[in-house]
N, C-alpha and C positions, 0 to 999 in steps of 0.2 A: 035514618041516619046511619046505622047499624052495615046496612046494603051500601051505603055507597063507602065508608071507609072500609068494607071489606073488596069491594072490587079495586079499589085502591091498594089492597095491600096486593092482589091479583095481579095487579097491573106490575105492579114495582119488580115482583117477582119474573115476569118476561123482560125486564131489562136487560144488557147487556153489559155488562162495567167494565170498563176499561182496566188491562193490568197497569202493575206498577210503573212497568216499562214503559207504558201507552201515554200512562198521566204523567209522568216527569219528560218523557219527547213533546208533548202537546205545552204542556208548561214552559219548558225552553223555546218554543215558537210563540208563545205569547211574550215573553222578556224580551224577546229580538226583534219581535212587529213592533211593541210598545218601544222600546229606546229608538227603531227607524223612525218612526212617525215623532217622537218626541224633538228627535234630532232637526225632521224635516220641519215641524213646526217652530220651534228656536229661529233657524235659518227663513222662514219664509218672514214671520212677525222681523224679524232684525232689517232685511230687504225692504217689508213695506215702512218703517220706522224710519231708515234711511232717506228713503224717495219720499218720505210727506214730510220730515224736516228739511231737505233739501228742496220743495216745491214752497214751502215756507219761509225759508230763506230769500227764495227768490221772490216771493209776492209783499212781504213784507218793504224791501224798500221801494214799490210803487205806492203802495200806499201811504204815506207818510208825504 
């Protein structure tokens, strides 16, 4: 048990950590992918919403 949290602590120590500078640019591209894709998804569900109560619209007065 001993041997492997010590090669763990071995291990951690060859890491490489990012500066401060690194993790706040990397962070700002994670807020700008997440609102694009939040934005695209918004817009894509609204268009499919659209087009199946509009396919709805139109099947409903056949059947009746």
């Amino acid at each position: 048990m001993f041997k492997f949290i010590n090669s763990i602590v071995a291990e951690m120590k060859l890491v490489t950590w990012p500066t401060r500078s690194e993790a706040t640019k990397d962070f700002g591209m994670v807020l700008q992918y997440s609102a694009f894709f939040m934005i695209f998804i918004v817009i894509f569900d609204w268009l499919v919403k659209s087009g199946v109560t509009q396919i709805v619209k139109m099947l409903v007065p056949m059947i009746k």
